[in-house]
C-alpha positions, 0 to 999 in steps of 0.5 A: 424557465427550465428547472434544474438543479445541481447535486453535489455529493461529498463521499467520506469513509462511511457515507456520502454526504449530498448537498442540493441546490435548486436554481428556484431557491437556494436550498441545502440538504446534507443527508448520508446515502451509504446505502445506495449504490448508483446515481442518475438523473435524466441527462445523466450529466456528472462531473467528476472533480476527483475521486471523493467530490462528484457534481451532477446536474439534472431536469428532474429531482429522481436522484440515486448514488452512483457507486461502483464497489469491486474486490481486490485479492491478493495473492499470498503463499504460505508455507512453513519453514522447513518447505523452503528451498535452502536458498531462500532459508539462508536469506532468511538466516540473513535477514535474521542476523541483520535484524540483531544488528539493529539500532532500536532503543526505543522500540527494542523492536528489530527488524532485519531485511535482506535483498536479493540482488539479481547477480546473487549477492545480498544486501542487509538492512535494520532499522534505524531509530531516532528520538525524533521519529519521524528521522528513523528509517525501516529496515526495507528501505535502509537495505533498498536503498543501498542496494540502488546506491551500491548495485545501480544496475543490478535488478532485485529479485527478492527481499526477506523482512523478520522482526526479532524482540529479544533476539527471538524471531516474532510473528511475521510482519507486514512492510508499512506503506512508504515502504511498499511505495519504495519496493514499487518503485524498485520493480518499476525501476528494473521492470521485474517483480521482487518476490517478498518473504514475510517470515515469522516464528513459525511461517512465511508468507510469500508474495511474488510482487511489491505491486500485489502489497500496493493496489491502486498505487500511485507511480510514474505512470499518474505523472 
Protein backbone atom coordinates (compact mmCIF):
# COMPACT_ATOMS: atom_id res chain seq x y z
CA UNK A 1 0.00 0.00 0.00
CA UNK A 2 1.43 3.50 -0.87
CA UNK A 3 1.73 5.59 2.29
CA UNK A 4 0.91 9.22 2.17
CA UNK A 5 -0.04 11.58 4.22
CA UNK A 6 -1.95 15.03 4.11
CA UNK A 7 -0.71 18.10 6.00
CA UNK A 8 -2.95 20.91 6.63
CA UNK A 9 -1.44 24.22 7.87
CA UNK A 10 -3.75 26.86 9.35
CA UNK A 11 -1.52 30.25 9.25
CA UNK A 12 -2.94 32.82 12.25
CA UNK A 13 -1.29 36.13 12.93
CA UNK A 14 1.84 34.82 14.77
CA UNK A 15 1.92 31.19 13.80
CA UNK A 16 0.81 28.53 11.53
CA UNK A 17 -0.67 25.86 13.10
CA UNK A 18 -0.27 21.91 11.06
CA UNK A 19 -2.45 19.46 11.66
CA UNK A 20 -1.43 15.71 10.10
CA UNK A 21 -3.34 13.15 9.23
CA UNK A 22 -1.55 9.53 8.09
CA UNK A 23 -4.01 7.49 5.77
CA UNK A 24 -2.38 4.51 8.20
CA UNK A 25 -3.78 5.89 11.30
CA UNK A 26 -5.67 8.99 12.14
CA UNK A 27 -3.54 11.21 13.89
CA UNK A 28 -3.61 14.85 14.77
CA UNK A 29 -0.84 17.21 15.77
CA UNK A 30 -1.46 20.87 16.07
CA UNK A 31 2.00 22.24 16.64
CA UNK A 32 3.40 26.53 15.67
CA UNK A 33 6.07 26.52 13.20
CA UNK A 34 6.45 30.52 13.09
CA UNK A 35 10.06 29.95 12.55
CA UNK A 36 10.08 28.15 9.52
CA UNK A 37 9.77 29.65 6.09
CA UNK A 38 9.26 27.03 3.44
CA UNK A 39 7.21 23.73 3.13
CA UNK A 40 7.91 20.83 0.70
CA UNK A 41 7.31 17.34 0.27
CA UNK A 42 8.55 15.02 -2.26
CA UNK A 43 5.67 15.43 -4.73
CA UNK A 44 5.37 18.98 -3.76
CA UNK A 45 1.79 18.42 -4.19
CA UNK A 46 -0.01 21.77 -2.39
CA UNK A 47 -3.34 23.40 -2.67
CA UNK A 48 -4.11 26.57 -1.90
CA UNK A 49 -7.57 26.87 -0.32
CA UNK A 50 -6.98 30.74 0.34
CA UNK A 51 -4.72 32.64 1.75
CA UNK A 52 -4.56 31.76 5.33
CA UNK A 53 -5.60 27.68 4.73
CA UNK A 54 -2.81 25.60 2.47
CA UNK A 55 -3.35 21.38 1.90
CA UNK A 56 -0.41 19.60 0.80
CA UNK A 57 0.09 15.91 0.38
CA UNK A 58 3.17 13.86 0.10
CA UNK A 59 5.24 10.12 0.32
CA UNK A 60 7.58 11.05 2.97
CA UNK A 61 7.11 12.66 6.28
CA UNK A 62 10.33 15.70 5.52
CA UNK A 63 7.79 18.51 5.75
CA UNK A 64 9.31 22.40 6.28
CA UNK A 65 6.67 25.47 5.92
CA UNK A 66 6.44 27.33 2.95
CA UNK A 67 6.30 31.00 3.54
CA UNK A 68 7.12 33.84 1.45
CA UNK A 69 7.96 37.24 3.30
CA UNK A 70 8.59 40.43 1.28
CA UNK A 71 8.75 44.53 2.22
CA UNK A 72 6.41 46.73 1.11
CA UNK A 73 7.46 50.84 1.50
CA UNK A 74 5.51 53.50 0.76
CA UNK A 75 6.52 56.65 -0.56
CA UNK A 76 6.00 59.74 1.87
CA UNK A 77 7.26 63.47 1.32
CA UNK A 78 7.54 65.41 4.33
CA UNK A 79 8.03 69.01 4.41
CA UNK A 80 7.09 71.90 6.53
CA UNK A 81 4.60 74.32 6.14
CA UNK A 82 6.39 77.19 4.78
CA UNK A 83 7.78 74.63 1.91
CA UNK A 84 4.45 74.57 0.20
CA UNK A 85 3.38 76.31 -2.77
CA UNK A 86 0.68 78.96 -2.02
CA UNK A 87 -1.89 76.54 -3.73
CA UNK A 88 -1.56 73.68 -1.76
CA UNK A 89 -1.33 76.19 1.68
CA UNK A 90 -4.84 77.65 0.56
CA UNK A 91 -6.07 74.11 0.39
CA UNK A 92 -4.75 73.57 3.57
CA UNK A 93 -6.46 76.90 5.21
CA UNK A 94 -9.63 75.29 3.50
CA UNK A 95 -9.41 72.03 4.95
CA UNK A 96 -9.05 73.94 8.20
CA UNK A 97 -11.79 76.20 8.01
CA UNK A 98 -13.96 73.01 6.99
CA UNK A 99 -12.58 71.05 10.07
CA UNK A 100 -14.29 74.06 12.75
CA UNK A 101 -17.64 73.37 10.72
CA UNK A 102 -17.69 69.83 12.01
CA UNK A 103 -20.38 68.10 14.01
CA UNK A 104 -18.46 66.07 16.71
CA UNK A 105 -20.04 66.26 19.93
CA UNK A 106 -18.96 63.48 21.12
CA UNK A 107 -15.52 63.03 20.15
CA UNK A 108 -14.93 67.04 20.08
CA UNK A 109 -12.43 65.85 17.67
CA UNK A 110 -12.93 67.76 14.11
CA UNK A 111 -11.65 66.86 11.21
CA UNK A 112 -11.75 68.69 7.86
CA UNK A 113 -10.99 67.38 4.30
CA UNK A 114 -10.58 69.41 1.46
CA UNK A 115 -10.72 67.89 -2.40
CA UNK A 116 -9.23 69.29 -5.21
CA UNK A 117 -11.14 68.78 -8.29
CA UNK A 118 -9.34 68.78 -11.70
CA UNK A 119 -10.99 71.93 -13.07
CA UNK A 120 -10.10 73.70 -9.70
CA UNK A 121 -12.80 73.98 -7.76
CA UNK A 122 -12.77 72.72 -4.00
CA UNK A 123 -14.94 70.74 -2.18
CA UNK A 124 -15.00 70.58 1.76
CA UNK A 125 -16.00 67.90 4.11
CA UNK A 126 -16.31 67.19 8.20
CA UNK A 127 -17.06 64.74 10.27
CA UNK A 128 -20.44 63.89 11.02
CA UNK A 129 -21.27 62.15 14.22
CA UNK A 130 -23.89 60.12 15.60
CA UNK A 131 -25.01 58.62 19.00
CA UNK A 132 -24.86 55.29 17.03
CA UNK A 133 -21.47 55.39 15.54
CA UNK A 134 -21.38 53.23 13.49
CA UNK A 135 -23.89 56.12 11.19
CA UNK A 136 -21.21 58.96 11.55
CA UNK A 137 -19.47 59.49 8.64
CA UNK A 138 -15.44 60.96 8.16
CA UNK A 139 -14.89 63.80 6.81
CA UNK A 140 -12.79 62.22 3.39
CA UNK A 141 -15.70 60.51 2.39
CA UNK A 142 -18.29 63.20 3.26
CA UNK A 143 -16.12 65.53 0.94
CA UNK A 144 -15.73 62.27 -1.92
CA UNK A 145 -18.60 61.75 -2.09
CA UNK A 146 -19.98 64.82 -2.68
CA UNK A 147 -17.64 65.65 -4.98
CA UNK A 148 -18.63 62.39 -7.16
CA UNK A 149 -22.32 63.41 -6.66
CA UNK A 150 -22.00 67.04 -7.42
CA UNK A 151 -18.69 66.94 -10.17
CA UNK A 152 -19.56 63.06 -11.71
CA UNK A 153 -17.26 63.84 -14.57
CA UNK A 154 -14.71 65.71 -13.05
CA UNK A 155 -11.27 64.02 -11.81
CA UNK A 156 -9.84 64.48 -8.07
CA UNK A 157 -6.51 65.56 -8.17
CA UNK A 158 -5.96 66.24 -4.43
CA UNK A 159 -7.30 65.89 -1.21
CA UNK A 160 -6.05 67.62 2.22
CA UNK A 161 -7.48 66.03 5.70
CA UNK A 162 -6.47 68.30 9.24
CA UNK A 163 -7.82 67.66 12.50
CA UNK A 164 -8.53 70.40 14.82
CA UNK A 165 -9.41 70.09 18.76
CA UNK A 166 -10.24 73.29 20.10
CA UNK A 167 -9.82 74.95 17.17
CA UNK A 168 -6.16 74.17 17.25
CA UNK A 169 -4.55 72.41 14.31
CA UNK A 170 -3.57 68.71 16.00
CA UNK A 171 -0.73 66.46 14.99
CA UNK A 172 -1.06 65.08 11.37
CA UNK A 173 -3.72 62.35 10.82
CA UNK A 174 -3.97 59.23 8.95
CA UNK A 175 -7.41 58.38 6.67
CA UNK A 176 -9.02 54.93 8.34
CA UNK A 177 -9.19 52.27 6.08
CA UNK A 178 -12.94 52.83 4.58
CA UNK A 179 -11.65 55.84 3.85
CA UNK A 180 -8.32 54.82 2.02
CA UNK A 181 -10.75 51.86 -0.02
CA UNK A 182 -13.42 55.05 -1.05
CA UNK A 183 -10.04 57.24 -1.92
CA UNK A 184 -9.05 53.82 -4.10
CA UNK A 185 -11.90 53.94 -5.50
CA UNK A 186 -11.89 57.23 -6.76
CA UNK A 187 -8.26 57.04 -8.50
CA UNK A 188 -9.81 53.71 -10.00
CA UNK A 189 -13.00 55.65 -11.23
CA UNK A 190 -11.05 58.75 -12.99
CA UNK A 191 -7.95 56.60 -13.81
CA UNK A 192 -5.49 59.33 -11.98
CA UNK A 193 -3.74 59.41 -8.94
CA UNK A 194 -4.99 61.75 -6.11
CA UNK A 195 -2.07 63.58 -4.42
CA UNK A 196 -2.72 63.29 -0.33
CA UNK A 197 -1.76 65.85 2.19
CA UNK A 198 -1.74 64.86 5.51
CA UNK A 199 -1.30 68.29 7.56
CA UNK A 200 -0.36 68.65 10.97
CA UNK A 201 0.55 71.46 13.49
CA UNK A 202 3.77 71.40 12.43
CA UNK A 203 4.36 69.28 9.17
CA UNK A 204 2.60 67.75 6.11
CA UNK A 205 3.04 64.46 4.96
CA UNK A 206 2.54 64.27 1.07
CA UNK A 207 1.65 61.07 -0.68
CA UNK A 208 1.24 61.13 -4.10
CA UNK A 209 -1.49 58.21 -4.67
CA UNK A 210 -4.46 56.65 -2.47
CA UNK A 211 -3.13 53.41 -3.92
CA UNK A 212 0.35 53.89 -1.95
CA UNK A 213 -2.16 53.95 1.65
CA UNK A 214 -3.77 50.84 0.64
CA UNK A 215 -1.43 48.01 -0.49
CA UNK A 216 -2.70 44.68 -1.23
CA UNK A 217 -6.09 46.38 -1.86
CA UNK A 218 -8.90 44.89 -2.68
CA UNK A 219 -10.65 46.46 -6.34
CA UNK A 220 -12.58 45.86 -9.10
CA UNK A 221 -10.03 43.98 -10.71
CA UNK A 222 -10.48 40.89 -7.78
CA UNK A 223 -14.38 40.84 -9.14
Amino acid sequence: MLEFFIVIAVRSKSHTYVCYQHNRQHTKNYRPFHHFFKIQCKLNQYFIINQNLYIFAGQNHEISIVMEQFTIEIPVQQFRLNELSDEEKFWIETAVISSKQAYAPYSEFNVGAAVVLANGQIVTGNNQENAAYPSGLCAERVALFYAGARYPDVPVKAMVVVATKNEVIQPYISPCGSCRQVLLETEKRYQQPVRILLCGNDKVYAIDSAESLLPLSFSAENL
